[in-house]
C-alpha positions in Angstrom: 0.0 0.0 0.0 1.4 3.5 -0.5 1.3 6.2 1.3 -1.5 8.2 0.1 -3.9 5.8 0.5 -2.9 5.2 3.8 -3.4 9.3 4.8 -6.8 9.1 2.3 -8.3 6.1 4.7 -7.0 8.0 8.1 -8.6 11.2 7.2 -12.2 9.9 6.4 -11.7 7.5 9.8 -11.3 10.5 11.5 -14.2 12.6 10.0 -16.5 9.8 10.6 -15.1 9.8 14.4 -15.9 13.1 15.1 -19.1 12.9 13.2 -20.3 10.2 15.5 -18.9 12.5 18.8 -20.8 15.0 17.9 -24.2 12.3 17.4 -23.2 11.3 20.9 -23.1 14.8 22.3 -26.6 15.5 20.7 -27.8 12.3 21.9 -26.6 13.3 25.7 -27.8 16.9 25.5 -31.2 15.9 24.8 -31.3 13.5 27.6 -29.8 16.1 29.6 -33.0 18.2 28.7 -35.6 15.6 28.5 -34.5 14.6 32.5 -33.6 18.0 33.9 -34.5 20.9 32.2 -38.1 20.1 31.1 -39.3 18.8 34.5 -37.7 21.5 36.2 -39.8 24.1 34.4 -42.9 22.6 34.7 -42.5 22.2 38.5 -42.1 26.1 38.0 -45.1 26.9 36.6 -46.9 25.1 38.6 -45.8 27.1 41.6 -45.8 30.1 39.9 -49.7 29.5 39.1 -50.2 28.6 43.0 -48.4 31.9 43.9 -51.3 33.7 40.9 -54.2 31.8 42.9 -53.8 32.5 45.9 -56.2 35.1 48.4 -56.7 36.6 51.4 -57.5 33.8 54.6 -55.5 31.0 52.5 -53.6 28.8 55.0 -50.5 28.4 53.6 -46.4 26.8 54.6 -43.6 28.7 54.5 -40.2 27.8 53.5 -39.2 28.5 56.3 -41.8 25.5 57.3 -44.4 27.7 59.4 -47.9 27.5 59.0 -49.8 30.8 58.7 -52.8 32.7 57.0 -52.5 35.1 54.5 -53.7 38.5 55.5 -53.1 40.8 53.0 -51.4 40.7 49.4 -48.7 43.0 47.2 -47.2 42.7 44.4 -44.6 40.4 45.0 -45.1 40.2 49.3 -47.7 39.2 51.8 -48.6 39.6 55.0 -49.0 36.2 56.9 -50.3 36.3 60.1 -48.8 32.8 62.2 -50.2 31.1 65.2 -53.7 31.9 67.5 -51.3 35.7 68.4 -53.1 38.0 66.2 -50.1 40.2 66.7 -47.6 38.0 64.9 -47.8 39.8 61.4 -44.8 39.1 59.0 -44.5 40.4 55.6 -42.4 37.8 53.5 -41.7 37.2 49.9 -44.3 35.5 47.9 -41.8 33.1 46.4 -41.5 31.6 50.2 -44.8 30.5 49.7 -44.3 26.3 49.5 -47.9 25.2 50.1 -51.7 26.8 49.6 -54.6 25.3 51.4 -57.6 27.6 50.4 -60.2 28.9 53.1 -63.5 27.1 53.4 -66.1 29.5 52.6 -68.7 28.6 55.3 
């Protein structure tokens, strides 16, 4: 064999190789997306639509992992009032919002 068709055969080898890297990296990068990413975002909008919903008298959790009841509502903060003390009035974040139970209507 001479040498030319030694380098010819070595340089479409190595095309193909990196051809099929790349395939590989697609292939991971949509897995990537399909098991991260994607669920990640839904898991977002459905708090973000529980944060839209909620009202005044809602029982919600905190992050922080207390249980209050939502007195008034901003923007972006509320006013949760925690425990039977109706002097323990904390405005916080709405984003530390974890968990909405709504208020029977009696």
């Amino acid at each position: 064999m001479n040498m030319t068709a030694l380098l010819s055969e070595a340089q479409t080898g190595g095309t193909a190789g990196i051809i099929t890297m790349v395939g590989w990296f697609l292939v991971f990068g949509v897995l990537m997306y399909l098991m991260f990413y994607r669920p990640q975002k839904k898991e977002q909008a459905k708090h973000d639509a529980m944060l839209a919903n909620i009202a005044n008298g809602d029982y919600v959790l905190t992050s922080g992992g207390f249980y209050g009841v939502i007195i008034d509502i901003d923007d972006d903060t509320v006013i949760v009032e925690f425990g039977n003390n109706k002097n323990c009035r904390i405005p916080m974040k709405k984003s530390a919002i974890q968990e909405v139970e709504k208020a029977q209507s009696e």
